[in-house]
C-alpha positions in Angstrom: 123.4 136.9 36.3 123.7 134.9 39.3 124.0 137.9 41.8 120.8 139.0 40.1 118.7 135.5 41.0 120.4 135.8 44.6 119.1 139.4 45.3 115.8 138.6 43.1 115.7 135.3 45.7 116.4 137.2 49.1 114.0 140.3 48.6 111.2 137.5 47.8 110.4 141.2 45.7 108.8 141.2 42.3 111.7 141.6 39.6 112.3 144.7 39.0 111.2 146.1 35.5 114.7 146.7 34.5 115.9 143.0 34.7 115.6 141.3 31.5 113.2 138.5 31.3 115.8 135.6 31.0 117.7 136.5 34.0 114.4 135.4 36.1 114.5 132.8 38.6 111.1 131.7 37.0 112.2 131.3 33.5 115.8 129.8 34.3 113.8 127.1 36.4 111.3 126.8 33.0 114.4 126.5 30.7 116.1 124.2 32.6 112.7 121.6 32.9 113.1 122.6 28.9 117.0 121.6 28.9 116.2 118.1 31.3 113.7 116.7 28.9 115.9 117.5 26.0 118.8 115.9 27.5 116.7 112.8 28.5 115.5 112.0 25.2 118.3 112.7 23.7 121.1 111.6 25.9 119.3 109.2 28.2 123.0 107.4 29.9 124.2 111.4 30.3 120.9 112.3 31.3 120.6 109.8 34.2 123.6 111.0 35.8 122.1 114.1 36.4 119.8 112.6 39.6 122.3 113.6 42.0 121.3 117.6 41.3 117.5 116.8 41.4 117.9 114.4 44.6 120.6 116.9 46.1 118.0 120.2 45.7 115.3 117.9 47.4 117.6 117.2 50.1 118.4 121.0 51.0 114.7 121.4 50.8 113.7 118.5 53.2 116.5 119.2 55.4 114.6 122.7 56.3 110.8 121.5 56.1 110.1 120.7 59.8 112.3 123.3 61.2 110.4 125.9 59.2 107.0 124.3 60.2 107.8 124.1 63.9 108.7 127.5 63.7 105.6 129.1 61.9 102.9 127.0 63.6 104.4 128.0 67.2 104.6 131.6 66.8 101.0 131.3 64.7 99.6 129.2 67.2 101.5 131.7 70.1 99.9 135.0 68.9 96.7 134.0 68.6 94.3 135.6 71.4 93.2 132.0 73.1 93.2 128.7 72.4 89.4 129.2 71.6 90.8 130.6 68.6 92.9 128.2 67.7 90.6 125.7 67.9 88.3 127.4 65.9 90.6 128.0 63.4 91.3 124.5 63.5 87.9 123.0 63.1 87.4 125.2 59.7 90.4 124.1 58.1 89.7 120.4 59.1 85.7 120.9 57.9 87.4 122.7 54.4 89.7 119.9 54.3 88.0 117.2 54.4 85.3 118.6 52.4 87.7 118.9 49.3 89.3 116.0 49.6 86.6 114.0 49.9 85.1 116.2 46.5 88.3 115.2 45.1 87.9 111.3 45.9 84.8 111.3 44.1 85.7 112.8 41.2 88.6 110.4 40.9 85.9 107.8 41.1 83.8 109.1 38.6 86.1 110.2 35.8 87.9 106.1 36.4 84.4 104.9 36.1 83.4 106.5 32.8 87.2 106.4 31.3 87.9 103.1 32.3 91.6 103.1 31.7 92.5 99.5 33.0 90.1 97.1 30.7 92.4 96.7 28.2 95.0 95.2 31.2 95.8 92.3 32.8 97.4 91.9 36.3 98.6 87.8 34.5 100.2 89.8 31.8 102.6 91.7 34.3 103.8 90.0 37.0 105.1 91.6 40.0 108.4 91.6 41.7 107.8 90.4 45.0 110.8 92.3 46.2 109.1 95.6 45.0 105.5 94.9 45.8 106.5 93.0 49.2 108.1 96.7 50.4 105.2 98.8 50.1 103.1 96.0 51.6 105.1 95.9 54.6 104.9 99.9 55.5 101.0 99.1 54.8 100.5 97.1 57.6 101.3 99.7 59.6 99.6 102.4 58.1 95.5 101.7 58.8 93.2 104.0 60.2 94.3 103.7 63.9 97.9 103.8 63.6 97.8 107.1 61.6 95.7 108.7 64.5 97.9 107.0 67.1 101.3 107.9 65.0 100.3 111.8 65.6 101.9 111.5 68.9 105.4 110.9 68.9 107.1 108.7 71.4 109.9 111.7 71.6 110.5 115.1 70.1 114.0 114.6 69.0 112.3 111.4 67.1 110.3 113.3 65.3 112.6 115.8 64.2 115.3 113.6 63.3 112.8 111.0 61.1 111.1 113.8 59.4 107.9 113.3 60.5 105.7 116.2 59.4 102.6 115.7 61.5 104.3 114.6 64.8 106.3 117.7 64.6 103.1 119.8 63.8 101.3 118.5 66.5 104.3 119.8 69.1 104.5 122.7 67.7 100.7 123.1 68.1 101.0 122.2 71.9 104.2 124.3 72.2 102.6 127.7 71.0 99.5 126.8 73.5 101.6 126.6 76.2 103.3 129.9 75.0 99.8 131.6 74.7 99.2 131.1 78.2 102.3 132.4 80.3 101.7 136.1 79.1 104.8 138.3 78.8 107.8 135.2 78.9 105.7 133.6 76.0 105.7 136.1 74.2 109.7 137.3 74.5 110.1 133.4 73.7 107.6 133.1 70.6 109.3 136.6 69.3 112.6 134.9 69.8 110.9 131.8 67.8 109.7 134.1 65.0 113.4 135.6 64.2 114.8 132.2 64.0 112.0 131.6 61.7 113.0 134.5 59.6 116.5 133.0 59.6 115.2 129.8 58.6 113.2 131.1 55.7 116.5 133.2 54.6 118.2 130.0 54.2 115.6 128.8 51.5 116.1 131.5 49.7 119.5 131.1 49.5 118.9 127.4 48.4 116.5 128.5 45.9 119.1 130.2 43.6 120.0 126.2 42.6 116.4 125.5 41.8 117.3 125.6 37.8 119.8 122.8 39.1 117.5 120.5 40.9 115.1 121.2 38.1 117.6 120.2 35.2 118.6 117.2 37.6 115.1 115.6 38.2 113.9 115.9 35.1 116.4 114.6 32.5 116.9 111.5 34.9 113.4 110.8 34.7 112.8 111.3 31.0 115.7 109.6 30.5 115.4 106.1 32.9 111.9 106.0 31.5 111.5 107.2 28.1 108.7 108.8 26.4 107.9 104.9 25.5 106.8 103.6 29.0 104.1 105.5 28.8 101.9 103.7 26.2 100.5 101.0 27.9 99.7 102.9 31.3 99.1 106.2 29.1 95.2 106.5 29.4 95.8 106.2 33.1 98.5 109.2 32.8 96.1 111.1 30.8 93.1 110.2 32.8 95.1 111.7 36.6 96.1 114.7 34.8 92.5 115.2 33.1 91.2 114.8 36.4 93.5 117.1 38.5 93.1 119.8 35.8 89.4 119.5 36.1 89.2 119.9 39.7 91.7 122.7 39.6 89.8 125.4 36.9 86.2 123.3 38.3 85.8 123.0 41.9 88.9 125.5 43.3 87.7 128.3 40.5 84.3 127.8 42.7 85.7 128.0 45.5 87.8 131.5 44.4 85.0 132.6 43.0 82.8 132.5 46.3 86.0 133.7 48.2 86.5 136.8 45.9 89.6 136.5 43.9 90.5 135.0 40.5 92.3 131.8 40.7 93.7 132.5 37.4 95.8 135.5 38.8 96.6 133.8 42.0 98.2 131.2 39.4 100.3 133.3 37.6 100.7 135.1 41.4 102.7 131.5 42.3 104.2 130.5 39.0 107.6 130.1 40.6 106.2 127.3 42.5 104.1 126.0 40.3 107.4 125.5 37.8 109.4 124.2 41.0 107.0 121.6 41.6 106.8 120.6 37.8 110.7 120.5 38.1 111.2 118.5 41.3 107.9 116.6 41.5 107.6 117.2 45.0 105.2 120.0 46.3 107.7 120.2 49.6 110.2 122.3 47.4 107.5 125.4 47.0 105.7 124.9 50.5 108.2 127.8 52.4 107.4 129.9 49.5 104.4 129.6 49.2 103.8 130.8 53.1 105.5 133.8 52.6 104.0 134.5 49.5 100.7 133.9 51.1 101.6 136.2 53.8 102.3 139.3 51.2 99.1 138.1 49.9 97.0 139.6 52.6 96.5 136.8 54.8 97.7 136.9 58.7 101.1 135.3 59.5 99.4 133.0 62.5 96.4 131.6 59.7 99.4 130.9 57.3 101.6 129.5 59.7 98.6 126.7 61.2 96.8 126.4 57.9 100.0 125.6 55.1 101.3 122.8 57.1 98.6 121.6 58.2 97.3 121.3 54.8 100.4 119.0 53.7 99.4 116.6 55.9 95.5 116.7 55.8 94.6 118.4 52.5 96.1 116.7 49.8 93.8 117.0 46.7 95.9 115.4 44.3 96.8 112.8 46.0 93.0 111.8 46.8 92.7 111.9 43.5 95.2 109.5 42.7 94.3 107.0 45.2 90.3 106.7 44.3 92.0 106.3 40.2 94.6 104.0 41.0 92.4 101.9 43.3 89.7 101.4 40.7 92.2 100.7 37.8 94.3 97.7 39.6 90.5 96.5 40.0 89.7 96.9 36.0 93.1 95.4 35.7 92.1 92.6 37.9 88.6 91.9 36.2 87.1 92.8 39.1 83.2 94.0 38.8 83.0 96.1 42.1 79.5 97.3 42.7 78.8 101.3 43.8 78.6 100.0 47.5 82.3 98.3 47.6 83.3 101.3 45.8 81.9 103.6 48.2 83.7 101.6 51.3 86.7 102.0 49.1 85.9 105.6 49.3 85.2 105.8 52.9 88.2 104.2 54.1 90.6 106.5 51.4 89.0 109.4 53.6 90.7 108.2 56.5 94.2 106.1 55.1 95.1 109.5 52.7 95.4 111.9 55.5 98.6 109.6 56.8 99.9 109.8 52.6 102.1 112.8 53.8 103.5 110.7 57.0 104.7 108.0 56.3 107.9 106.5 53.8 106.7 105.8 50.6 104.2 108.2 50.6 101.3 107.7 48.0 102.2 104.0 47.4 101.9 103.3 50.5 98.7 104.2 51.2 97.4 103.0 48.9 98.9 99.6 49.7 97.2 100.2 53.6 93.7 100.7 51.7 94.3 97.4 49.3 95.0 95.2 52.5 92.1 96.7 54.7 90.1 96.3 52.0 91.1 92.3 50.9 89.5 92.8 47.7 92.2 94.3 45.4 95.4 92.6 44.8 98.4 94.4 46.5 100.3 93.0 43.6 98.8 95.4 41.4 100.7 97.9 42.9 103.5 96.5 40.3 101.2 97.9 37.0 101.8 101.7 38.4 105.1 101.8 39.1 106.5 102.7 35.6 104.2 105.9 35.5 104.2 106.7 39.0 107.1 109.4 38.6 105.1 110.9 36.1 102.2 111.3 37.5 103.7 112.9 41.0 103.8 115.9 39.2 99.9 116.3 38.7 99.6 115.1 42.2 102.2 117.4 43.4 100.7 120.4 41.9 97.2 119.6 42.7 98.2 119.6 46.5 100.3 123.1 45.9 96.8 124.9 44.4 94.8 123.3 46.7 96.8 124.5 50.0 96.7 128.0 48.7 93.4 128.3 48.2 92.6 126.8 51.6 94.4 129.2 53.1 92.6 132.2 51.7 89.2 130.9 52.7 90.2 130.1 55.9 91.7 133.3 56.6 88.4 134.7 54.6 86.9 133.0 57.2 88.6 134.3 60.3 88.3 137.9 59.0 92.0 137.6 58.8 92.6 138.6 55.2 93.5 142.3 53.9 91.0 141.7 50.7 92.7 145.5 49.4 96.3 143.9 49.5 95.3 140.9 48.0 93.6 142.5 44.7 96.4 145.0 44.9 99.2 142.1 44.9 97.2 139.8 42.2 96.1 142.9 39.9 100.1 143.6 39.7 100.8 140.3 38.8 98.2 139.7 35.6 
C-alpha cells in the first residue's frame, strides 16, 4: 500500500485504473481528516497529542517553500526573451491581483454588512489577555503600508532565506533570473543548472507527500480536540458568515472568471482535489503550493508563467484572506458598538488593499495584519482581536482554500494572457479528470 502512494506520489501521474480506490493518496488524506475529527470529539486528551504530526508535515513543507520558489522564479524569470517580458507579465498579474482582491474585500464588506454577525457581542463581555492581544499588536507596528514596501528588500540574502521570508526571497530571485537573461550562453548553462536542482527540489516533496494522511490526521484531531465542536456557538455566525462568503466568491466571481477564460472551474476542482483535501487537512495553503505549480504546468500553462505567477500570487493575491480581513474588521466594530459610516468603511477598505499584500510576510500572518490596519486606523479596538481567536483555526481553512483556487485561476488567465497556455492540453488534462 505504501509503495503504491510513493510511486503514485513520484510520477505526479494520474492513478492508474488498476489501483483500487482506497489505496489513493487523495482518499487516505480524506480518511484520515475523517479519522482526526473522530478522534477529537471523541478522544480530545489523545487527540491533542497528535499536533506534533500536523506541525511536523508543516515543517517538511516550509522547510522547502523558498528553496522551491527561488528556484522556479529564476529559471521562469531566466528563460523569458527580455525583461520587457517580464515586466509585462508582471504588470498583468499585479492588475489581476489586485483586481480580485480588492472584489474580494468588498464582498467581505457587504455580506458583514447585511449578516451582521457581531450585534449580539460585546467586547465588555470578553476581556482580552493583554499577553495575547499585546503580541500581535507589537508585529503591527511594524507592519503599515511603508514598511511592507520597504521589507521587500532584504538587508541580506542569507537573511531572507534563513527567516523564511517569501517575498524578499521572490524579489532576488526576480533580480537573479534578470541578470541571468542578459549574459547569453553562461546564463543559460547556469539557469539550466538552476532548473535541475529545481527538479530535485520538487522530488523531495513528493517524497514528503506520502505522510500527508499523517499531517492531516495530526492537525485535525488536535484542533477538534483543543477546541471542541462547542467554541463555536458564540463566534458561529461569524464562521458561517467567512465560509458563506469564500464559497460565494469561489462558484461567483472565479466561475466568471473561468468562464471568460474558457475552462470549467468545476473540473479544474476536481483537477486539484489533492490539494484541495491537503489544505482542508493542514490549514495552510503552503502544503499544496509545489503541487499545485507542477500540476499547473501539466495543465498547459508555460513553466516561466507558473514559476513568476504561483509565488507571486502567495504573497500578493490572497483572496481569502481579503476576505477575512474586511469580515473580521467590521465585526470587532459591531462587537464594539461602533456605527461606522460607508466612508470610514471605505478607508477601512482602502488601507486593507495595501496592509493584506504583507498578510503572507510577516509572523502571525492574518492576525497580524489585521492588527497593522486596527492601529492605522485608531478607530477599532486592537483588543478585539481577543473575540476571534477561538475560531481563528477554523476559519484558516476557508481562507486557506480560497487563496489555493484563487492562485490557480490566476495563473491560467495570466498565461491566457501571454498566449502561453496549450488550451488542447488543458481540456484534454480536465476532460480526463471529470
Amino acid at each position: 500500500m505504501v509503495d503504491t502512494v510513493i510511486d503514485d506520489a513520484l510520477t505526479q501521474a494520474p492513478p492508474r485504473a488498476s489501483v483500487p480506490w482506497y489505496r489513493r493518496l487523495y482518499t487516505l488524506v480524506l480518511a484520515a481528516i475523517v479519522l482526526g475529527a473522530l478522534l477529537g470529539y471523541f478522544c480530545p486528551d489523545f487527540a491533542q497529542r497528535l499536533r506534533p504530526l500536523g506541525d511536523l508535515f508543516i515543517r517538511l513543507i516550509r522547510m522547502m517553500i523558498e528553496p522551491i520558489i527561488f528556484t522556479t522564479v529564476v529559471v521562469g524569470v531566466g528563460r523569458m526573451s527580455s525583461m520587457r517580458e517580464v515586466g509585462r507579465v508582471g504588470l498583468k498579474a499585479l492588475i489581476y491581483f489586485e483586481t480580485l482582491t480588492g472584489i474580494a474585500l468588498v464582498l467581505g464588506l457587504v455580506v458583514v454588512n447585511l449578516y451582521r454577525p457581531g450585534d449580539g457581542l460585546t467586547l465588555d463581555s470578553a476581556p482580552p489577555d493583554p499577553s495575547v492581544t499585546a503580541a500581535y499588536a507589537a508585529g503591527a507596528q511594524h507592519t503599515n503600508a511603508i514598511d511592507t514596501v520597504l521589507s521587500i528588500v532584504p538587508e541580506s540574502v542569507v537573511g531572507a532565506f534563513a527567516h523564511g521570508n517569501t517575498l524578499q526571497v521572490l524579489f532576488f530571485a526576480v533580480l537573479l533570473g534578470l541578470g541571468l537573461s542578459t549574459l547569453g550562453a553562461r546564463g543559460t548553462a547556469v539557469v539550466d543548472l538552476m532548473d535541475q536542482l529545481s527538479q530535485g527540489l520538487f522530488a523531495i516533496i513528493r517524497l514528503i507527500m506520502v505522510f500527508a494522511p499523517l499531517g492531516a490526521l495530526g492537525a485535525i484531531a488536535f484542533t477538534v480536540g483543543k477546541y471542541g465542536l462547542g467554541t463555536l456557538h458564540q463566534l458561529g455566525l461569524l464562521l458561517a458568515g467567512v465560509y458563506t462568503t469564500c464559497l460565494l466568491f469561489i462558484f461567483g466571481v472565479l466561475q466568471l472568471v473561468a468562464r471568460i477564460g474558457g475552462f470549467s472551474l468545476w473540473r479544474f476542482l476536481v483537477y486539484i482535489r489533492e490539494e484541495i483535501l491537503l489544505v482542508i487537512g493542514t490549514s495552510t495553503s503552503e502544503s499544496a503550493l509545489p503541487r499545485l505549480m507542477v500540476k499547473l504546468e501539466k495543465l498547459g500553462c508555460s513553466k516561466s508563467v507558473v514559476g513568476l505567477v504561483v509565488p507571486t500570487g502567495y504573497s500578493f493575491n490572497l483572496d481569502g484572506t481579503s476576505i477575512y480581513l474586511s469580515m473580521a474588521a467590521l465585526f470587532i466594530a459591531q462587537a464594539a458598538h461602533l456605527h461606522l459610516s460607508w466612508q470610514e468603511q471605505l478607508e477601512i477598505l482602502g488601507l486593507l488593499l495595501l496592509t493584506s499584500k504583507g498578510a503572507a510576510a510577516v509572523t502571525g500572518g492574518g492576525f497580524v495584519t489585521l492588527a497593522a490596519t486596527l492601529s492605522s486606523l485608531h478607530s477599532l479596538p486592537v483588543a478585539g482581536l481577543a473575540l476571534l481567536l477561538g475560531v481563528d483555526r477554523f476559519m484558516s481553512e476557508a481562507r486557506a482554500l480560497t487563496n489555493l483556487i484563487g492562485n490557480g485561476v490566476a495563473t491560467i488567465m495570466v498565461a491566457k494572457w501571454e498566449r502561453s497556455l496549450d488550451e488542447r492540453q488543458m481540456h484534454r488534462v480536465l476532460d480526463e479528470r471529470r
